[in-house]
Steps between C-alpha positions, in 0.01 A plus 500: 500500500504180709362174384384378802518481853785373672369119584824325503629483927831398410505752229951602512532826794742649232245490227238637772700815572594534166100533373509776760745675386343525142186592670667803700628587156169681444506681768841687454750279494679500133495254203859457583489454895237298448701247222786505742333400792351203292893437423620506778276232643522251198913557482516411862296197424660367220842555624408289867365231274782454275777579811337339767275164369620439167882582520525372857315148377648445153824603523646549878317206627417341197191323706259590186500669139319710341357407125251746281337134484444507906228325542624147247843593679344496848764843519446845594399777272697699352536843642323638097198295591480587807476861438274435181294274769444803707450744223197286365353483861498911443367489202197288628400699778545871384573691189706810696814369399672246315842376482749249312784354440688606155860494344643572173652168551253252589501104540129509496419724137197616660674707755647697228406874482150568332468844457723770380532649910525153632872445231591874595478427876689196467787616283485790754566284809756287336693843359479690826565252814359586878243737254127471427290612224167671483235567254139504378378307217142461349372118457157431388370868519608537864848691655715317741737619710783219431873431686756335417757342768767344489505070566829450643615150525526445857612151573732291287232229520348752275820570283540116494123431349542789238857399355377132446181497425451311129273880373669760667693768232698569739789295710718729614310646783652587871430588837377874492389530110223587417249238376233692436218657616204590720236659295254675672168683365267722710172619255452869492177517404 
């Protein structure tokens, strides 16, 4: 069900034609297809962000950094809040989908797994590399379609800002683990 209209004209193209994608979900196109479609465009996102802007600018060229505390820092965001940036721009304009950010290992507590599906997926993703996992899970009297992917670290500028950071669990991370994961839900209802 959306929320709204679409008002924003510089709303992200990937977010765009992902919203359609959920949309065409009704009319034939799986719970699945529809998840990985969403995927697809928010991996491809996060992974230019953290290769291309923040790797290139923090470590290659080292012309800027990148700080969870951007804006005191004057630094980029990190490639986390960037997704969780988009994510709550989704969640404002339409209730068709949601998605987040979660790991069995978070620096941020919050981005911990909440639900029962949410610590299956993740264990899942983290057991089974280059796999995703799929379910449906009940939350507040509604079914969701919900899928788990895999958040691979990409970049060593991400590597780098996991290993050293003062809260993260876990500093032994490397190019190609997984970190994580995407977490996305699609209602049923």
């Amino acid at each position: 069900m959306r929320k709204r209209p679409f008002k924003r004209t510089q709303f992200a193209l990937g977010t765009v034609v992902a919203v359609v994608a959920v949309g065409v979900a009704a009319e034939g196109i799986s719970y699945r297809h529809a998840a990985d479609m969403l995927y697809l465009v928010m991996s491809s996102d996060r992974a230019v962000y953290a290769q291309k802007v923040v790797q290139r600018l923090t470590r290659d060229e080292r012309i800027l950094t990148a700080s969870e505390h951007f804006k005191d820092d004057s630094a980029l965001p990190l490639p986390a809040q960037m997704f969780r940036f988009g994510a709550e721009l989704v969640a404002d304009e339409t209730d068709d989908f949601s998605y987040s950010l979660l790991s069995l290992h978070p620096i941020n507590k919050k981005n911990g797994p909440g639900t029962a599906l949410e610590r299956e997926g993740l264990q899942y993703v983290a057991d089974n590399p280059g796999e995703n996992f799929y379910g449906e899970e009940e939350l507040g009297g509604l079914r969701y379609f919900a899928a788990v992917y895999p958040d691979v670290a990409v970049a060593e500028a991400c590597v780098g800002c996991h290993n050293n950071h003062k809260d993260s669990p876990r500093t032994d991370a490397k190019l190609g683990d997984v970190m994580g994961g995407v977490l996305i839900r699609i209602p049923m209802d």
